[in-house]
C-alpha positions in Angstrom: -23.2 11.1 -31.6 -21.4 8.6 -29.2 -19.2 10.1 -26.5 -15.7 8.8 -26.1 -15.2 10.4 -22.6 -15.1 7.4 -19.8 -14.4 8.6 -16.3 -15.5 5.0 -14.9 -12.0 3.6 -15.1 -10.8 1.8 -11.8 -8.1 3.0 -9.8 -5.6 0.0 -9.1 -3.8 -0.5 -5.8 -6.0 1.6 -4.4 -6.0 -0.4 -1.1 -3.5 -2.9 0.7 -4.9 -6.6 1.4 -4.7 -8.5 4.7 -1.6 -10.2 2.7 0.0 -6.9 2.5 -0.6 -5.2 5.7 0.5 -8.3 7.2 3.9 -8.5 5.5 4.7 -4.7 6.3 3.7 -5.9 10.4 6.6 -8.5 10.1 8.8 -7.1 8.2 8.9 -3.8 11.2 9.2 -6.2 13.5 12.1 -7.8 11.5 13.6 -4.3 11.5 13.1 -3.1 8.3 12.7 -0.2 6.8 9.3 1.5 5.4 11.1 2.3 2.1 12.5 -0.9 1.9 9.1 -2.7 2.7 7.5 -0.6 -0.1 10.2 -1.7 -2.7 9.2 -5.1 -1.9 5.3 -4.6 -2.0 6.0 -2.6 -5.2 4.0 0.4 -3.5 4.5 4.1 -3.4 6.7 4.5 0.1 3.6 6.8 1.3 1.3 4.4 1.1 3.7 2.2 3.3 4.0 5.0 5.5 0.2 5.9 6.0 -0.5 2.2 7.0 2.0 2.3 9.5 0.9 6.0 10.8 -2.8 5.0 10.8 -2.3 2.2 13.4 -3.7 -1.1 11.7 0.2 -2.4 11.5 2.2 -2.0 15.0 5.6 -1.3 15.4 
């Protein structure tokens, strides 16, 4: 009997690079906003939002 049931998949964007938390740090400091920042990272506006809440971007 083989089992079909695979619960090993990866998640995808499950983190942000250097690349990416360094282009939402810029573009703050250009004035932007989150939800446009996540438009262009083609992330989920919380995730934009978390990053910048959690400290590792500044303002």
């Amino acid at each position: 009997m083989e089992h079909q049931n695979h619960n090993t998949d990866s998640r995808k964007n499950k983190h942000l690079n250097f690349k990416e938390r360094c282009l939402i740090e810029l573009r703050l400091k250009d004035g932007n906003s989150p939800y446009k920042i996540a438009k262009e990272l083609g992330r989920p506006i919380n995730t934009v939002l978390n990053e910048i809440r959690r400290g590792t971007t500044t303002q």
